[in-house]
C-alpha positions in Angstrom: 32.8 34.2 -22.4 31.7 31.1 -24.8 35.6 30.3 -25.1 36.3 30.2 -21.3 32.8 28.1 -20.5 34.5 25.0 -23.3 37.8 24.9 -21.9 36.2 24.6 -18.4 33.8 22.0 -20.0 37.2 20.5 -21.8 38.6 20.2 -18.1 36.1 18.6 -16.7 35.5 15.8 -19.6 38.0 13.0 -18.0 36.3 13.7 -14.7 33.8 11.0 -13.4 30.3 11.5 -15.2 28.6 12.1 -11.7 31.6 15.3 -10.7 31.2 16.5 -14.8 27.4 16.8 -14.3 27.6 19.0 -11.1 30.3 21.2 -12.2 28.4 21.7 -15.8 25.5 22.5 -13.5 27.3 25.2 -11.2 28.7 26.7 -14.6 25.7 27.2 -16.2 26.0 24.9 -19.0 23.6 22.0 -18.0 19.8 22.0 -18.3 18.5 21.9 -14.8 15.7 19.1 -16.0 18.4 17.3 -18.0 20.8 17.4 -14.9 18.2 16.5 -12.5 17.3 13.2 -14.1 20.7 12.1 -15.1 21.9 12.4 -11.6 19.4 10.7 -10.2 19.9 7.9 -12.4 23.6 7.6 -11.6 25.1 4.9 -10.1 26.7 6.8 -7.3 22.9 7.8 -6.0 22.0 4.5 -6.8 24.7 2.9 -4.5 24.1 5.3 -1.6 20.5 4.0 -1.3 19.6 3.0 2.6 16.8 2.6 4.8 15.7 5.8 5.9 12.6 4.7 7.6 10.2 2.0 8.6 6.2 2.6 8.3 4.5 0.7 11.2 1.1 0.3 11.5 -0.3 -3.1 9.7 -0.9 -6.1 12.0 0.2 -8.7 8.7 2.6 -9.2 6.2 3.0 -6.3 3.7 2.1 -7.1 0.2 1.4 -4.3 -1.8 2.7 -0.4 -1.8 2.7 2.4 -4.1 3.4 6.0 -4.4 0.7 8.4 -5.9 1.2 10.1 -9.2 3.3 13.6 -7.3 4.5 11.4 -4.9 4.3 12.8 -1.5 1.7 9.5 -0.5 2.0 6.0 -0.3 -0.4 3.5 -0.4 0.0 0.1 1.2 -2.7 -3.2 1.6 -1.7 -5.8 4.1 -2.7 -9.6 5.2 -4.6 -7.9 7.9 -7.1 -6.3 5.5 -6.5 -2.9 5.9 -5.5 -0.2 3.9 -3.0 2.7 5.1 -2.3 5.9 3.0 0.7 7.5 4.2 2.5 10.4 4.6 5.8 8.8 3.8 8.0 11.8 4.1 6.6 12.4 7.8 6.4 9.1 8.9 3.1 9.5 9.7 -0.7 7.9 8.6 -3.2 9.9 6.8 -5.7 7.7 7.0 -6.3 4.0 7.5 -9.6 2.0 6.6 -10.9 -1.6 6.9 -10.7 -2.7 3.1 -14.0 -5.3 3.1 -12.0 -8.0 1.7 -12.0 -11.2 3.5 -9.0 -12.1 3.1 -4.7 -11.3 2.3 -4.9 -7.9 0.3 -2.3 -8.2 -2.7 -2.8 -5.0 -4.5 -3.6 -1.1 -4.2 -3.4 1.7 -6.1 -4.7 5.3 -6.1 -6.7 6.2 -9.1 -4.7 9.3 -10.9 -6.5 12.4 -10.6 -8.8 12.1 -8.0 -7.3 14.1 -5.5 -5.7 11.0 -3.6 -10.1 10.3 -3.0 -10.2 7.0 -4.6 -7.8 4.3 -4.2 -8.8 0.4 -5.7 -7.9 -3.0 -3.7 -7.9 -6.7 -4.7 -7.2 -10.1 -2.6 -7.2 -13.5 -2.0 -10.9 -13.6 -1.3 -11.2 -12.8 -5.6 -13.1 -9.0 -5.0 -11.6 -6.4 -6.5 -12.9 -3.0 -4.1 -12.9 0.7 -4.6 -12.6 3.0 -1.1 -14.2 6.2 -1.6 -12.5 9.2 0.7 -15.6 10.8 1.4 -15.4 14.8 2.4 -15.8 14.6 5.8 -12.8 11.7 5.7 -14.6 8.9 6.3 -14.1 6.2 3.3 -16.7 4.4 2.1 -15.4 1.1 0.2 -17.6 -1.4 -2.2 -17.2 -3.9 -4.1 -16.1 -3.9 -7.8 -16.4 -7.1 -9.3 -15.2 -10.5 -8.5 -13.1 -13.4 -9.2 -13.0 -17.1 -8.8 -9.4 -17.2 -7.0 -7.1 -14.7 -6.0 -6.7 -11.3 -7.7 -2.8 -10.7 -7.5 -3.1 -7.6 -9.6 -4.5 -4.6 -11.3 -3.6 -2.3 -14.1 -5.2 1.4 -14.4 -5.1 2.7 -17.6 -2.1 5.2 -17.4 -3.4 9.0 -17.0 -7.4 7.5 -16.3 -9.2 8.2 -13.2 -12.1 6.1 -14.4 -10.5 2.9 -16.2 -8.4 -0.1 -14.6 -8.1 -3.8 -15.0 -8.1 -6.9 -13.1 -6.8 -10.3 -14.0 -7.3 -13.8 -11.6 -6.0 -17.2 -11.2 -9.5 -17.8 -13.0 -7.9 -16.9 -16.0 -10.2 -14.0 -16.0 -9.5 -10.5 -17.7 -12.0 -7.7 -16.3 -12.6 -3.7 -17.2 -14.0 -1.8 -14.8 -15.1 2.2 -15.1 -15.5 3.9 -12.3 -18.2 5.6 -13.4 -20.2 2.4 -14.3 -22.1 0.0 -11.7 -20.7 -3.4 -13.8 -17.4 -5.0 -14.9 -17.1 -6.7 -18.3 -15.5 -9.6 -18.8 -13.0 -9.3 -21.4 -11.8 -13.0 -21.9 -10.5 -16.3 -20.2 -6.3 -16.1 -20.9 -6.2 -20.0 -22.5 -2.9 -22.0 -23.2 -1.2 -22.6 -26.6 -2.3 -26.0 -28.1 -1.1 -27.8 -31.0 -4.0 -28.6 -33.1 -3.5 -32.5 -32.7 -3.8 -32.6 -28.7 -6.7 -31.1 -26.2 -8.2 -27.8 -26.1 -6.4 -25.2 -24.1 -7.0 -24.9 -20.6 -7.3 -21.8 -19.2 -4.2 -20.1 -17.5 -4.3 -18.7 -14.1 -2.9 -15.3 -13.7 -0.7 -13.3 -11.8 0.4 -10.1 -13.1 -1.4 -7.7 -15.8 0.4 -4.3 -17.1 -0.3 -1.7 -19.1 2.5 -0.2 -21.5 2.9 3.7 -20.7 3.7 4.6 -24.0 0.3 3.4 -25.9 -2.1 2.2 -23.1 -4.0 -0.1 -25.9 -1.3 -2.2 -25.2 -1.3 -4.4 -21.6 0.7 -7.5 -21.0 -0.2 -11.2 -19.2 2.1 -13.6 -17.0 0.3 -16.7 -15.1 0.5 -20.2 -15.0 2.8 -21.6 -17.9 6.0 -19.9 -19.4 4.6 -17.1 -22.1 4.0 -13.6 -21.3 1.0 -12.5 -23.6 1.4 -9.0 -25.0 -2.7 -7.6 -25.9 -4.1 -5.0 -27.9 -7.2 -3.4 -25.9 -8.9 -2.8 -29.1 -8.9 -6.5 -30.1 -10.7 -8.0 -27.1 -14.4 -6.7 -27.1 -15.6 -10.1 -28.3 -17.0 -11.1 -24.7 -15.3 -12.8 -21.8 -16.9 -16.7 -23.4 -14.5 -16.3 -26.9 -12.3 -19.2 -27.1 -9.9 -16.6 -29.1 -6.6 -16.0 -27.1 -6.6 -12.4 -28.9 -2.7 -12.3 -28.1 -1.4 -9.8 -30.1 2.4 -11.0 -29.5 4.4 -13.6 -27.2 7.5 -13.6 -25.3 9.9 -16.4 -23.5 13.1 -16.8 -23.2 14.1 -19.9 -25.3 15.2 -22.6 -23.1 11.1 -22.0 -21.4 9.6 -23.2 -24.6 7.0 -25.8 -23.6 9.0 -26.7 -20.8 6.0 -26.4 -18.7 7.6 -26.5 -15.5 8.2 -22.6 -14.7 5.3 -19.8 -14.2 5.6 -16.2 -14.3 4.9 -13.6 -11.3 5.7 -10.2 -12.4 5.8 -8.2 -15.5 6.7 -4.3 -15.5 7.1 -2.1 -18.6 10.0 0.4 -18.9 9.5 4.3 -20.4 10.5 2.4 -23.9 8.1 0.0 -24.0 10.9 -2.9 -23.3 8.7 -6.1 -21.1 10.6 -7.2 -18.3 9.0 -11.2 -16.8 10.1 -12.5 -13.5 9.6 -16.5 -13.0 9.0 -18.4 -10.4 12.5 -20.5 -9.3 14.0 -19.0 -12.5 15.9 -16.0 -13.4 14.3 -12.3 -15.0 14.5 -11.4 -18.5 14.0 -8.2 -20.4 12.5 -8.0 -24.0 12.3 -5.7 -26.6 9.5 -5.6 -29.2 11.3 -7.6 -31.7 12.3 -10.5 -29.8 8.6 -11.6 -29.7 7.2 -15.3 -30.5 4.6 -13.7 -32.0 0.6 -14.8 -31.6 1.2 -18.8 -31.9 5.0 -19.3 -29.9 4.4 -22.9 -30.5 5.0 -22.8 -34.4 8.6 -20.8 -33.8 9.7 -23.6 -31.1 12.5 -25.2 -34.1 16.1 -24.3 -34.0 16.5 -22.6 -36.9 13.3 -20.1 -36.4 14.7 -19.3 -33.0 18.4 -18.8 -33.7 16.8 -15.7 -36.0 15.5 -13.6 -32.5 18.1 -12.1 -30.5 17.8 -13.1 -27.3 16.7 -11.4 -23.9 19.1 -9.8 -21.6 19.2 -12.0 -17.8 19.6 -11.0 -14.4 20.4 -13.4 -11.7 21.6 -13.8 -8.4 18.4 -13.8 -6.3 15.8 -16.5 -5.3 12.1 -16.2 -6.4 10.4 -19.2 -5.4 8.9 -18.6 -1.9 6.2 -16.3 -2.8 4.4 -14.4 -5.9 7.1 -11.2 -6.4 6.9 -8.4 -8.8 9.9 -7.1 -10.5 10.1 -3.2 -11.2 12.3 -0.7 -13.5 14.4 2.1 -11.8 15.4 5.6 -12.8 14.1 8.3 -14.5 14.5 6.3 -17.6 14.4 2.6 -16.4 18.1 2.5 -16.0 17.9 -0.4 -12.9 16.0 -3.5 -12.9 15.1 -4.1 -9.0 13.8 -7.1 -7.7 13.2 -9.0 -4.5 14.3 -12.3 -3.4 13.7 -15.4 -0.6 16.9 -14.4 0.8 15.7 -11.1 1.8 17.7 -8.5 0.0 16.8 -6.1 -2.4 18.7 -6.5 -6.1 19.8 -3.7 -8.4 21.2 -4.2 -11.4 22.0 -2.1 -14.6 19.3 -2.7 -16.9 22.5 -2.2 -19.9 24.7 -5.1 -19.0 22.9 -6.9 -16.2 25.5 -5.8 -13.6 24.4 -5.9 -9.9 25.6 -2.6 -8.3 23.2 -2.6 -5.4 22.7 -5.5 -2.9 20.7 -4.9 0.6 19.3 -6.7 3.2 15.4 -5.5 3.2 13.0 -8.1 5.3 14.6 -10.6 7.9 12.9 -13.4 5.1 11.4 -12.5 2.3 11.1 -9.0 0.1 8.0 -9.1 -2.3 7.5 -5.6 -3.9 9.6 -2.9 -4.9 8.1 -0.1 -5.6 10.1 3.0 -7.3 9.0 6.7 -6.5 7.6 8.6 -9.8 10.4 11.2 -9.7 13.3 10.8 -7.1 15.6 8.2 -6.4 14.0 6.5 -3.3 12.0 2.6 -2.9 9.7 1.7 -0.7 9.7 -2.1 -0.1 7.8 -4.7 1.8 7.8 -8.4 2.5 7.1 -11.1 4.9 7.6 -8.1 7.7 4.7 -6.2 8.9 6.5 -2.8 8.1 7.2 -0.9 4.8 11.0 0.0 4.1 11.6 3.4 2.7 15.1 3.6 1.2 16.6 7.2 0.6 20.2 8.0 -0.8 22.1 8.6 2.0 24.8 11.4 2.7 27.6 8.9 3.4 30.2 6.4 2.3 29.7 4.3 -0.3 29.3 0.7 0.9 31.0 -1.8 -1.4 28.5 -5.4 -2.2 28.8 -7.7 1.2 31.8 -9.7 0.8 29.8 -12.9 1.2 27.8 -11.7 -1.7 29.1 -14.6 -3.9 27.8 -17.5 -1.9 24.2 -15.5 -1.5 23.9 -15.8 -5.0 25.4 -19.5 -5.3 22.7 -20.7 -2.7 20.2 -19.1 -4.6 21.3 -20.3 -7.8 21.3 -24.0 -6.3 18.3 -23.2 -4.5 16.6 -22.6 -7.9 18.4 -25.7 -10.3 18.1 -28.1 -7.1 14.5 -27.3 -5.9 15.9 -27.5 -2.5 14.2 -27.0 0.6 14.8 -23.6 2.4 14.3 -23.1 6.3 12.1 -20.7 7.1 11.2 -18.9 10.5 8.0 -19.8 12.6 6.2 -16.8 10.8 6.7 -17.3 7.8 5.5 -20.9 8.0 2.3 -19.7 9.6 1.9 -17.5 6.8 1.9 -20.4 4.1 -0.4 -22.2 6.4 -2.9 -19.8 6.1 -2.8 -19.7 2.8 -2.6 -23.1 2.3 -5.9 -23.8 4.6 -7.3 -20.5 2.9 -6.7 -22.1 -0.8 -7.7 -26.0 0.4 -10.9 -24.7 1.8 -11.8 -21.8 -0.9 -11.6 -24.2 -4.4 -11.3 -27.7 -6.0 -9.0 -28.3 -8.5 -10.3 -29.3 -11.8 -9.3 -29.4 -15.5 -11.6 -28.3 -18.1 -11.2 -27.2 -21.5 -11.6 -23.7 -23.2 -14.6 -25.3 -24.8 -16.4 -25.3 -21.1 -16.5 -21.7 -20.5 -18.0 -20.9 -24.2 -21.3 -20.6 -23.3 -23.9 -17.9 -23.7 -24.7 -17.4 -20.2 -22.9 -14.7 -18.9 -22.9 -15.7 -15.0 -22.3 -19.5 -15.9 -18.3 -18.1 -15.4 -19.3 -18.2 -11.8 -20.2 -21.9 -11.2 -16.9 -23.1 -12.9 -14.4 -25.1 -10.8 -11.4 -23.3 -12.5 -7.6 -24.5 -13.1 -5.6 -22.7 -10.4 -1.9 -22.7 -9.6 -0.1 -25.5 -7.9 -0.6 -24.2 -4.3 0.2 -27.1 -2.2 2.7 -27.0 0.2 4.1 -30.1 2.0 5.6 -30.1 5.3 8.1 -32.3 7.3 6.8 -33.4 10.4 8.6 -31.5 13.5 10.1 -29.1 10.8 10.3 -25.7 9.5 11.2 -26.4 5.9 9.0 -26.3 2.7 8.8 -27.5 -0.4 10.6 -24.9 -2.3 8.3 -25.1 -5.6 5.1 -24.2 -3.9 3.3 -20.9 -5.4 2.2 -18.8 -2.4 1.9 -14.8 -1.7 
C-alpha cells in the first residue's frame, strides 16, 4: 500500500505545486490543515482574486474596514460618521450606528472576544470612542479619550478584549482598558537629535502596531523617516518623559536624515518581519536584524551601514494622495498588498518582490486593504463610498493589464517628480474638507520636547502641537493638487 502511495507521490512531483497539493490531498497523503493553508496561499488563488461584491450603505468616503477575529463580520467607519457591521457573506447590514465623532472616522475595530458587542472608533475630530451593543441591539457609544489632532489608528493588544492603544498627530501614545474610566498617557514620540543642535520636537503620528508574536512589542511611523520599534514594559515613566524609550529603529538607508519623506502604514507579518509604507516613496520590509538600533543617527556613516543587510522593496504604485496602510497576505504573510493613487490594488510576493496581482479597486484612490483572518478574500475601500470584497473566482486566469508598464512608470515619475495629478470633482471636495477641517481645528507651532515636560498632567491639552504638512494648494479654475500634501 505504502509503495503504491510514493510512486503516485513520485508522479506527481514535476507537476505544478498547486495540481501536486490537490492530488496529495485526494490520496490521502496531505494534512487537511497543512493543505488548506498552502493552497490558499498559492499564487494561482491569489491571481483569481475578483470583486465579488460591493457593500453600500455609507453616505462618505470609506476609510477603515476590518473582519472580526472568525470572520463572518466586517466592520467599516466612514467620512460620514457612522459605523456599519456587516454581514459580508450576505451582503447585508447587521447593524449601523451614529459613531459621536465630529468628524472623518479613520479607524475601527471589534474588540476580540466580546461577542462582536464592542467595537472602538477614532477620527479626525482626535476622540477615540467605544460603541457598546447593548442586548436589546441598541449601541450605546462614549467617549474614550482624546487627542490634539487626528487619530489615524489604533492597536488592540492581540488576544485582549480589554486593552488597545491609540497614537495622534500630537505625538501622543495612549492605553486604554476597557474596564477602566481613564486613558494613560504613555509618552510624546520625539525626533532624533544630535546632541549639538535643538531639542527634539515631537513627531506626529500615523500608524501604531502591535507584533502578534510577543504583544510587549508595538511599532511607530509619523512624521519623519524612522519607524520606532517599543517595548510595552519600558514606557510606564508617564506621558511628560522626554525619553524616546525606542527599543529599536528602522529605515531604509537612502531615508537617513533626509527629512523629506513620512511614513503612513506599518503591518507586522506572523514572523515578526515590519513592513513601512512612505508617503511618495516605495514600501520596505525589515527583519529584526536590519534595525538602526535606539539612536539611528550614530549608524548614519558608510561603513556602519554597509554592515546591515538591507530591506526588501516593492514598487510600482503611488502613495502620495492620502494616509494608506499597507497589509501582509496569506496564511503565512506570503503577499504584501497595498493601495495606490492610481486606484488599483498591488500584490506582490513578499520572497522576491514580484507583482503577481494588479486590479483596478476605486475609480481614484484605494486606501485600506484589509485581509480576512483565514481565507483568501480582501475587502478594500477608498475614495468610493462602497467597500470592495474580492473572492477567488472560478474562472480564467487574467494575465497583468497590458498597459501595466506605463501605470507603474507614471507612478514612479509621479513620486521622483512631485508632479501634479488630476483628480475628479470629489475627490477635490474631499481634500477641501479636510483642508478647511485642519485650517480651522489647529495652529501650527514648533516647540521643543522640553515644553511638554511638565508635571501637570492636563497641561498636554493646552499645547499647540507640531502636525503634519497638511496644506494643499490649488490652481485657480483647476482640478489638480499639489501632489506632496498629507491628507486621509
Amino acid at each position: 500500500m505504502w509503495e503504491k502511495l510514493s510512486r503516485m507521490n513520485s508522479c506527481y512531483a514535476g507537476m505544478d505545486c498547486e495540481l501536486a497539493e490537490i492530488c496529495s490531498r485526494e490520496i490521502g497523503t496531505a494534512r487537511s490543515r497543512n493543505f488548506s493553508r498552502r493552497f490558499s496561499a498559492s499564487e494561482i488563488i491569489v491571481k483569481q482574486l475578483n470583486l465579488e461584491k460591493k457593500l453600500n450603505g455609507h453616505d462618505g468616503c470609506v476609510n477603515a474596514v476590518e473582519f472580526n477575529s472568525t470572520g463572518d463580520l466586517l466592520v467599516s467607519g466612514s467620512d460620514d460618521c457612522k459605523v456599519i457591521l456587516w454581514d459580508w457573506a450576505r451582503n447585508s447590514e447587521r447593524f449601523s450606528y451614529p459613531s459621536g465623532h465630529l468628524d472623518n472616522i479613520f479607524q475601527t475595530k471589534i474588540m476580540p472576544f466580546t461577542n462582536d458587542q464592542k467595537i472602538v472608533t477614532s477620527a479626525a475630530d482626535g476622540k477615540v470612542r467605544l460603541g457598546q451593543v447593548l442586548d436589546d441591539g441598541r449601541v450605546v457609544a462614549k467617549m474614550l479619550g482624546e487627542h490634539q489632532g487626528s487619530v489615524h489608528e489604533l492597536a488592540v493588544e492581540p488576544g485582549s478584549p480589554h486593552i488597545l492603544y491609540s497614537c495622534g498627530e500630537d505625538g501622543l501614545v495612549q492605553h486604554f482598558d476597557l474596564r477602566n474610566s481613564s486613558a494613560i498617557k504613555l509618552f510624546y514620540c520625539t525626533s532624533f537629535a544630535e546632541r549639538s543642535k535643538q531639542p527634539p520636537k515631537v513627531v506626529g503620528l500615523n500608524a501604531i502596531v502591535n507584533d502578534p508574536r510577543n504583544p510587549n512589542y508595538f511599532a511607530l511611523g509619523g512624521s519623519d523617516e524612522y519607524a520606532r520599534l517599543y517595548d510595552l514594559r519600558n514606557c510606564g515613566g508617564g506621558a511628560f518623559s522626554t525619553s524616546n524609550r525606542v527599543l529599536d529603529t528602522f529605515c531604509p538607508h537612502h531615508l537617513i536624515q533626509t527629512n523629506n519623506f513620512h511614513i503612513t502604514g506599518l503591518a507586522f507579518s506572523n514572523s515578526s518581519e515590519l513592513l513601512v509604507t512612505y508617503s511618495d516613496e516605495l514600501i520596505y520590509l525589515f527583519h529584526k536584524n536590519m534595525g538602526l538600533g535606539p539612536s539611528p543617527l550614530t549608524v548614519s556613516s558608510e561603513n556602519l551601514l554597509r554592515k546591515l543587510k538591507r530591506p526588501q522593496v516593492y514598487s510600482g504604485h503611488r502613495n502620495s494622495a492620502t494616509v494608506k496602510g499597507v497589509n501582509f497576505f496569506g496564511p503565512n504573510s506570503e503577499y504584501v498588498v497595498s493601495g495606490s493613487d492610481c486606484g488599483h490594488i498591488y500584490i506582490w510576493k513578499k520572497k522576491g518582490a514580484v507583482l503577481v496581482k494588479l486590479m483596478v479597486g476605486d475609480r481614484n484612490v484605494v486606501n485600506h486593504i484589509e485581509p480576512h483572518p483565514h481565507l483568501p478574500i480582501l475587502a478594500t475601500c477608498g475614495i468610493e463610498k462602497n467597500v470592495k470584497i474580492w473572492t477567488p473566482m472560478a474562472c480564467d486566469v487574467p494575465p497583468l493589464p497590458g498597459d501595466i508598464e506605463q501605470i507603474m512608470e507614471s507612478n514612479r515619475q509621479g513620486r521622483e517628480d512631485h508632479s501634479r495629478v488630476t483628480l475628479t470633482p470629489d475627490v477635490i471636495m474631499h481634500v477641501l474638507r479636510l483642508q478647511r477641517r485642519q485650517a480651522s481645528a489647529f495652529t501650527e507651532r514648533r516647540y521643543s520636547a522640553g515644553d511638554i515636560g511638565s508635571d501637570e498632567d492636563n497641561e498636554w491639552e493646552a499645547q499647540n502641537l507640531e502636525f503634519l504638512d497638511g496644506n494643499v494648494s490649488f490652481e485657480e479654475d483647476s482640478t489638480e493638487y499639489s501632489s506632496d500634501c498629507n491628507i486621509s
